[in-house]
LUMMAR-730428 format. One record per residue (C-alpha): residue in one letter; x, y, z. Coordinates in nm, 4 decimals. Layout:
BEGIN
resn:a, xx:X, yy:Y, zz:Z
...
***
This chain:
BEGIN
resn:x, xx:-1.4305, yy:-2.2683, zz:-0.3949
resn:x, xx:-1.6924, yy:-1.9990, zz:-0.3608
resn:x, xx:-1.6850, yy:-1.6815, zz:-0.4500
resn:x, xx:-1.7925, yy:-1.5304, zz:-0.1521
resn:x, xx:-1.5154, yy:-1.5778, zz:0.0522
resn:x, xx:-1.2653, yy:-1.3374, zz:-0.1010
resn:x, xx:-0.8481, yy:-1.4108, zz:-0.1493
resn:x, xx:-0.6060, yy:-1.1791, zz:-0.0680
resn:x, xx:-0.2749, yy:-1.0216, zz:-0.2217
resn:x, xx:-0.0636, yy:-0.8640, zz:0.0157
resn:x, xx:0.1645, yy:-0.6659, zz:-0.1649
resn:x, xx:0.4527, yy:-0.5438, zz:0.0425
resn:x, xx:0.7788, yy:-0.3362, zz:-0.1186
resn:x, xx:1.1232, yy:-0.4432, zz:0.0836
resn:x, xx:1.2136, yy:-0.2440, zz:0.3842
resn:x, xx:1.4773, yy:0.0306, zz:0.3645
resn:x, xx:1.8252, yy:-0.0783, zz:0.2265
resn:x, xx:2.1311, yy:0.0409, zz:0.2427
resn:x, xx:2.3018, yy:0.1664, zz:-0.0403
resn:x, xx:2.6587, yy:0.1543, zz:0.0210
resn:x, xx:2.9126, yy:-0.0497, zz:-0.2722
resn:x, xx:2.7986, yy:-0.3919, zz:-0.1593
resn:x, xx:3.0135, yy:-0.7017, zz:-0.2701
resn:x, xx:2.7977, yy:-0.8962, zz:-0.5220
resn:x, xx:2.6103, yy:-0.5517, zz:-0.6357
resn:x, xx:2.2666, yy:-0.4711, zz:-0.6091
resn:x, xx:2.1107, yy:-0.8022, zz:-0.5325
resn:x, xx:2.2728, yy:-0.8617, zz:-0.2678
resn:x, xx:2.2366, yy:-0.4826, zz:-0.0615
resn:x, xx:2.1164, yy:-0.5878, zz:0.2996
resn:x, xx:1.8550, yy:-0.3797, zz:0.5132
resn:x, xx:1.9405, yy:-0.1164, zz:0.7263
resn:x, xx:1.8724, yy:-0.0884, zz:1.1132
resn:x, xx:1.5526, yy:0.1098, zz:1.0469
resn:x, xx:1.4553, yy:-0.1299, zz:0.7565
resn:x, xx:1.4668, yy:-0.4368, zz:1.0131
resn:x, xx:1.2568, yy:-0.2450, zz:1.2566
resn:x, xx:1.0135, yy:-0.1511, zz:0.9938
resn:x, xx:0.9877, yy:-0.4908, zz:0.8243
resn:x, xx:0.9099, yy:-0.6539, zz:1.2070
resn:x, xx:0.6615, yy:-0.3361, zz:1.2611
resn:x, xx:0.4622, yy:-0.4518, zz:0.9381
resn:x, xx:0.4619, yy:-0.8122, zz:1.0611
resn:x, xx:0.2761, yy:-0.7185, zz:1.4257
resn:x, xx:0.0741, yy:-0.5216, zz:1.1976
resn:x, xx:-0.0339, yy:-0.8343, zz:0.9603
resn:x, xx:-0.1005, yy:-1.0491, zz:1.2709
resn:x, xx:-0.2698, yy:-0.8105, zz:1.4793
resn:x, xx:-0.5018, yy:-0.7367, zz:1.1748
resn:x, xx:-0.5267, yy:-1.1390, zz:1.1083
resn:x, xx:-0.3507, yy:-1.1457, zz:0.7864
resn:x, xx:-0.1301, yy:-1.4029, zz:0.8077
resn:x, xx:-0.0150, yy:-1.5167, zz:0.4781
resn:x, xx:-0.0534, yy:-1.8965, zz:0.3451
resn:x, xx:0.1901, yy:-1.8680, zz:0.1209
resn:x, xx:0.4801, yy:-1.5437, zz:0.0740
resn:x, xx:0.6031, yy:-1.5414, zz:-0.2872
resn:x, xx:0.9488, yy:-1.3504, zz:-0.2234
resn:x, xx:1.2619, yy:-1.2640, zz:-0.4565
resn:x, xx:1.5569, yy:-1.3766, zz:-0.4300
resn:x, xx:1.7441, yy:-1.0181, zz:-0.3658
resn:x, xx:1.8922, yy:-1.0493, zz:-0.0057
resn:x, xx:1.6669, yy:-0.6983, zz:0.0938
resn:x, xx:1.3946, yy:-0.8958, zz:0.0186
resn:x, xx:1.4675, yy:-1.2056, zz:0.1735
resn:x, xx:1.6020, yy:-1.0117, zz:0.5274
resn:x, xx:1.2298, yy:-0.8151, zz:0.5108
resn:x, xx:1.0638, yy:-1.1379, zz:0.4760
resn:x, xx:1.2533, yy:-1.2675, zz:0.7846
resn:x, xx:1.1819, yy:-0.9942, zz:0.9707
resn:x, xx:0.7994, yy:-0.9792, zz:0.9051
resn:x, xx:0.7766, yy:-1.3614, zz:0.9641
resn:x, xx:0.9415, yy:-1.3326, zz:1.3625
resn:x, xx:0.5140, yy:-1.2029, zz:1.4287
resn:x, xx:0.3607, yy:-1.4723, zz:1.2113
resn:x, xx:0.2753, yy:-1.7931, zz:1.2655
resn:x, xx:0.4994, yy:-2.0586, zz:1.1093
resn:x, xx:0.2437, yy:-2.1922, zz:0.8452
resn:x, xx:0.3197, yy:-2.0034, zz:0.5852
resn:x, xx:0.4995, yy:-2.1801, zz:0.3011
resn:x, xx:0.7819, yy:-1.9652, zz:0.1242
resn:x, xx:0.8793, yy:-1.9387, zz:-0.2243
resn:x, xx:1.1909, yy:-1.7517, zz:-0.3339
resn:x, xx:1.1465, yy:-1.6741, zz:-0.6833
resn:x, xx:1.4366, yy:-1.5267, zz:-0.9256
resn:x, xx:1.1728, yy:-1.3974, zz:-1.1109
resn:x, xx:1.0278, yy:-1.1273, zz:-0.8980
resn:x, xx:1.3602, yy:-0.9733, zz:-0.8922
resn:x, xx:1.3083, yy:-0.6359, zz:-1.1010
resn:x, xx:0.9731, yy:-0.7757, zz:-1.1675
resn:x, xx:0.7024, yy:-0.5932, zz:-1.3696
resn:x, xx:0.3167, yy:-0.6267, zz:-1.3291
resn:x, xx:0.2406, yy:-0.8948, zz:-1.5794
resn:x, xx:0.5200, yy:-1.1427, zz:-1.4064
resn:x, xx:0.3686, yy:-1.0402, zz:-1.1026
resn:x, xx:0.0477, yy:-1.1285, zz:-1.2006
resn:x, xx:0.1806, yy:-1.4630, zz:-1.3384
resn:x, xx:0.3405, yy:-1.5779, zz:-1.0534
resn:x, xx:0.0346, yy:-1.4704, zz:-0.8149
resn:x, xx:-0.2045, yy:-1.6621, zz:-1.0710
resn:x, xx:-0.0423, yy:-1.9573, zz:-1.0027
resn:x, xx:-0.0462, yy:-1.9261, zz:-0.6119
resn:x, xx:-0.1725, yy:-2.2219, zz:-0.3281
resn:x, xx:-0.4013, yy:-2.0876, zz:-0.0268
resn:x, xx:-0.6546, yy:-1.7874, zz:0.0113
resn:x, xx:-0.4297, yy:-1.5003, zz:0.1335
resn:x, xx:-0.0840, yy:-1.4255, zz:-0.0463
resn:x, xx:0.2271, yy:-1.2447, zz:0.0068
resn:x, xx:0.4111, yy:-1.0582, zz:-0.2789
resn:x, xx:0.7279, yy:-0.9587, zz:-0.1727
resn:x, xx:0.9227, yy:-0.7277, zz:-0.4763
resn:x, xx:1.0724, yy:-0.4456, zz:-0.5392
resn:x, xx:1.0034, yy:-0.0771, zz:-0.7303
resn:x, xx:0.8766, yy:-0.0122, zz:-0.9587
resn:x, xx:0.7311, yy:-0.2992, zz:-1.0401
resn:x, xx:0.5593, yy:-0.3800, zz:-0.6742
resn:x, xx:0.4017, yy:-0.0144, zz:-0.7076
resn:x, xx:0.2790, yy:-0.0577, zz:-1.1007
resn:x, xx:0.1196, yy:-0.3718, zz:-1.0244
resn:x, xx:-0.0769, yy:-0.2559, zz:-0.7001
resn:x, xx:-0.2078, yy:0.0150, zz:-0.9095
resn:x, xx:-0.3464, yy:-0.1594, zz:-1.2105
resn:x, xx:-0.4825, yy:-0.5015, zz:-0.9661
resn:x, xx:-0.7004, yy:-0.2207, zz:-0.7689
resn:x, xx:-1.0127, yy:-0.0751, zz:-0.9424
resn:x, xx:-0.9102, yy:0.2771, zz:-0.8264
resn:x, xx:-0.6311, yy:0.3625, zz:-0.5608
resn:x, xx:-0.6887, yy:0.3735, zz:-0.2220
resn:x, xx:-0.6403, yy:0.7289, zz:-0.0486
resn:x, xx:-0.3114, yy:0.7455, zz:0.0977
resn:x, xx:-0.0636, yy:0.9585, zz:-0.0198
resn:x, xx:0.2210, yy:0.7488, zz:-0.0268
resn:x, xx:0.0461, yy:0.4991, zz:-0.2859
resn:x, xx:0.1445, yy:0.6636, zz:-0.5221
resn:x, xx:0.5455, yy:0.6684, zz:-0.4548
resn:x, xx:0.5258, yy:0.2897, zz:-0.2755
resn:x, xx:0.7926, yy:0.3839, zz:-0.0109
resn:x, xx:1.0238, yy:0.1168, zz:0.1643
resn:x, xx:0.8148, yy:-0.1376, zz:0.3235
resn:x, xx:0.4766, yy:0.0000, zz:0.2009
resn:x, xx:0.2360, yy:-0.2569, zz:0.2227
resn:x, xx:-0.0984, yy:-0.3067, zz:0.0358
resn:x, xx:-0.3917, yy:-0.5649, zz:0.0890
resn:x, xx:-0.6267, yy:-0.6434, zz:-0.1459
resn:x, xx:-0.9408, yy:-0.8780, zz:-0.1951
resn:x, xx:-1.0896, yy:-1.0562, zz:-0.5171
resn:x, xx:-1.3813, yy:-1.2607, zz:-0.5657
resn:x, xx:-1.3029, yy:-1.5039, zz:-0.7252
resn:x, xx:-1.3054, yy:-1.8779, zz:-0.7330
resn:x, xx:-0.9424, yy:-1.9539, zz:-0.7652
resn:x, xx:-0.6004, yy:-1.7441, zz:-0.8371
resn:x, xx:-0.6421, yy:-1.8785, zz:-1.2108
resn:x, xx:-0.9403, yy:-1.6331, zz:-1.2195
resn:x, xx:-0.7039, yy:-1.2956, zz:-1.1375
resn:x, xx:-0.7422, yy:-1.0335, zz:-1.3025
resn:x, xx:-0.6318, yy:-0.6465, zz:-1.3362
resn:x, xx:-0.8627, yy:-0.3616, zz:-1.2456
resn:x, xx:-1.0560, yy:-0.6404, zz:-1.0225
resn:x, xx:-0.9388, yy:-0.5966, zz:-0.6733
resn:x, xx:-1.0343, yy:-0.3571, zz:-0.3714
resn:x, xx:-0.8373, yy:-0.2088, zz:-0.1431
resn:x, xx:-0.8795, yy:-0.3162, zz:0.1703
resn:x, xx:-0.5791, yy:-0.1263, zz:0.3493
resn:x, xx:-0.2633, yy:0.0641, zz:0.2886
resn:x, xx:0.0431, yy:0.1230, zz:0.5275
resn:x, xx:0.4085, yy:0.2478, zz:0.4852
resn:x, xx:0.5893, yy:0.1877, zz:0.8509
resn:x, xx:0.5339, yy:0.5729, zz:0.9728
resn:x, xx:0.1766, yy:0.4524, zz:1.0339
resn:x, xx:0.2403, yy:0.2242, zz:1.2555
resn:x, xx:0.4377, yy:0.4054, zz:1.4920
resn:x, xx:0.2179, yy:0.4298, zz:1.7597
resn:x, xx:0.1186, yy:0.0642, zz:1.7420
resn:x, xx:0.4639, yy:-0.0225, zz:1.9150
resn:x, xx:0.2624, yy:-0.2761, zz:2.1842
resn:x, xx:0.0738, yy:-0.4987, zz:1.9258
***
């Protein structure tokens, strides 16, 4: 593959939850109403900016799975899905693991804090400008590009920011 045509991480935190005493604990909290709506807000976003995914890696936490579901309803229905046990309370250098081992140009991370947040920050060579990077809200969402020849190749420090949303964004983008 050349290196000229760059891959992409999307890196996208799940959307709100609720926090209420859930039967089977914190794995399996569900979205709220909001966190639905922002999760499908994100996915007009992705296709209206032509990021569809190739492949999503996702965890197996049900907030996770339910924002996945809700970004996919805007995306086309090519993307291959992996629900991973691992990326549940997963730190940078699983992360980074899993994403090295990836299939297709543009990938999906979908974890949770603060792991999602730490490893944005150290795949970027500096942080893009918004202020919510920092803090990685609900639903935050982060694309990136490396050139490189292969996911095998990934490396911290090497990516650029390409763009950076939370859902308040995208408010006025209702009609995408």
């Amino acid at each position: 593959m050349s290196r000229s045509s760059p891959f992409r991480v999307i890196l996208t935190r799940h959307a709100q939850s609720g926090w209420e005493d859930t039967p089977g604990g914190d794995h399996a909290r569900t979205l709220t109403a909001q966190g639905q709506e922002d999760a499908r807000r994100v996915g007009r976003w992705l296709a209206h900016q032509g990021l569809a995914p190739d492949t999503a890696l996702v965890s197996t936490a049900r907030r996770t799975r339910e924002t996945w579901e809700n970004i996919a309803v805007a995306l086309p229905d090519t993307c291959t899905v992996e629900f991973l046990d691992e990326l549940y309370r997963a730190g940078p250098d699983v992360m980074l693991h899993l994403l090295r081992r990836a299939r297709g140009k543009t990938v999906l991370m979908l974890g949770h804090n603060p792991g999602i947040a730490e490893c944005a920050r150290l795949l970027l060579d500096h942080d893009p400008a918004h202020p919510q990077f920092a803090t990685y809200p609900p639903c935050a969402t982060l694309v990136a590009e490396f050139r490189i020849a292969g996911w095998t190749e990934l490396r911290f420090r090497a990516g650029q920011a390409m763009q950076f949303i939370v859902p308040a964004d995208l408010a006025d983008t209702e009609n995408m």
